[in-house]
N, C-alpha and C positions, 0 to 999 in steps of 0.2 A: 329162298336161300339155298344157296348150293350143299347137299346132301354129307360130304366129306367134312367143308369149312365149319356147317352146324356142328355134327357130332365132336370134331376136335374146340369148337368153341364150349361145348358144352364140359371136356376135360379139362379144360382151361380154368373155368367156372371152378367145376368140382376141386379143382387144383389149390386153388385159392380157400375155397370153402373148408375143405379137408383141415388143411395144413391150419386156420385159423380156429378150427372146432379144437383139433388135437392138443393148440400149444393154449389153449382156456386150458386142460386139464391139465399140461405138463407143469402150468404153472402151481400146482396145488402139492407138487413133489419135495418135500425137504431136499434141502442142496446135495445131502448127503446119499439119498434115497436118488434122486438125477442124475449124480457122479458115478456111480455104484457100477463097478461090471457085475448085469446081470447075464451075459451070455449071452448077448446081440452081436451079432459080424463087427459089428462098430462097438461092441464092448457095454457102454451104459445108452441110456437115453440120450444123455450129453453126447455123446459121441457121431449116434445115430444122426441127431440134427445136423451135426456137421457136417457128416456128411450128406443129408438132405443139401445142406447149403453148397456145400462143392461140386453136387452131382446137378443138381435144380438150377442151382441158380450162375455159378461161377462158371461150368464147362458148360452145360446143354443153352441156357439163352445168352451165354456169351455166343456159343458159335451159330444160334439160329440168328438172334435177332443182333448179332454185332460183329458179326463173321470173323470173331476170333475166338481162336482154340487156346485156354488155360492151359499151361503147362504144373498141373497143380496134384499132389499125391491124391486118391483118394478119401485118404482117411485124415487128412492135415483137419486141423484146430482151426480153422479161419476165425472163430470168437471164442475169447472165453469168457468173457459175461452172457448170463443168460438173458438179460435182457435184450441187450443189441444182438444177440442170435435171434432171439427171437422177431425182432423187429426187420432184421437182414431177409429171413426167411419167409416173412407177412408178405414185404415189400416183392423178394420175389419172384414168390406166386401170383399176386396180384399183377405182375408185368405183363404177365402171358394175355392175357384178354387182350387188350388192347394191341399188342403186336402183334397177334395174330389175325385181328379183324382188319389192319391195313394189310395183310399180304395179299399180293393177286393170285387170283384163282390156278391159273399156268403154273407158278410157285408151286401150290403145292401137289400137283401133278411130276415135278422135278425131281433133282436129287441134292441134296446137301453134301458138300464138301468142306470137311473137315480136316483137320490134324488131331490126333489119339495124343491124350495126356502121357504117352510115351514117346509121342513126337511121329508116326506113322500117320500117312496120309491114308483118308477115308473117300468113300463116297458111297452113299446108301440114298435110298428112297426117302422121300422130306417127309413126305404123310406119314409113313407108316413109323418111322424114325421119332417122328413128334409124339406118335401116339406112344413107345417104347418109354423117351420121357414121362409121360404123365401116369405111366403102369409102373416103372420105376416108383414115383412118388409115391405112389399106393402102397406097394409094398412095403417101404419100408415106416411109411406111416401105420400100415400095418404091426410089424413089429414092435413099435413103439408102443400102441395101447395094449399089446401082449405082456411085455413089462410093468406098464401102468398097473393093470391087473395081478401083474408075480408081485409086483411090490405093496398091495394090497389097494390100492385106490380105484376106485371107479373107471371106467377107458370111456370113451367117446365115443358114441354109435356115427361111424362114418360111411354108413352106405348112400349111395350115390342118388336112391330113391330118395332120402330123405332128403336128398338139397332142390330133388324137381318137384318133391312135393313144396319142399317152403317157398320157391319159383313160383309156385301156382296159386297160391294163396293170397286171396285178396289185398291190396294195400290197405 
């Protein structure tokens, strides 16, 4: 397998994995303890999601794998049931595998040309631009079990060793 497509299938993987470990715990949040600005860029955990969802899923694979640019705030509500955020969110992370295992190899040697949620035309390197996506996610899923923790709950051990170790483990 080609050395670049592995490693980014493998953030892809992580992508998915992350986001689905973190939101088992978010769900153990009272509504009120969720809502709460705890001091997140995005204000509470609610918010953070959202913008997981706007940044993940609505601008980054709307413009890879649908080659249109959301014209969409960063910080916008896209859901306010935690549920269907939550389920919006599953769904996608889980997109990325699959889309990216059909791109051709040339692809991601390329550049991605976009429009900026401010309406400026872009154009950056596709690999390394994808990989910027899936460090994003991290981050701010990061955050998110920083708070899980301020607010006293347990947070979600989401290092990336631990999804190639359960990878690795017999069926």
């Amino acid at each position: 397998m080609h050395a670049l497509r592995d490693q980014l299938l493998t953030m892809a993987r992580y992508e998915a994995w992350a986001t689905r470990r973190l939101l088992d715990h978010v769900e153990r949040l009272s509504d009120d303890a969720y809502r709460r600005d705890v001091g997140l860029f995005f204000r509470s955990v609610h918010g953070t999601l959202n913008h997981l969802l706007v940044g993940q899923c609505e601008v980054w694979l709307g413009r890879f794998a649908h080659g249109r640019s959301a014209r969409v705030a960063l910080n916008a509500e896209l859901e306010t049931d935690r549920a269907r955020l939550r389920a919006r969110l599953v769904e996608g992370a889980a997109a990325w595998v699959p889309w990216l295992a059909g791109v051709p190899d040339e692809r991601l040697h390329g550049t991605l040309d976009y429009t900026t949620t401010q309406g400026q035309p872009q154009t950056t390197p596709f690999a390394p631009t994808l990989a910027h996506v899936f460090n994003h996610g991290t981050h701010h899923r990061g955050q998110v079990t920083a708070a899980i923790t301020a607010l006293g709950h347990p947070a979600p051990e989401l290092d990336l060793i631990l999804m190639l170790r359960e990878e690795a483990r017999p069926a």
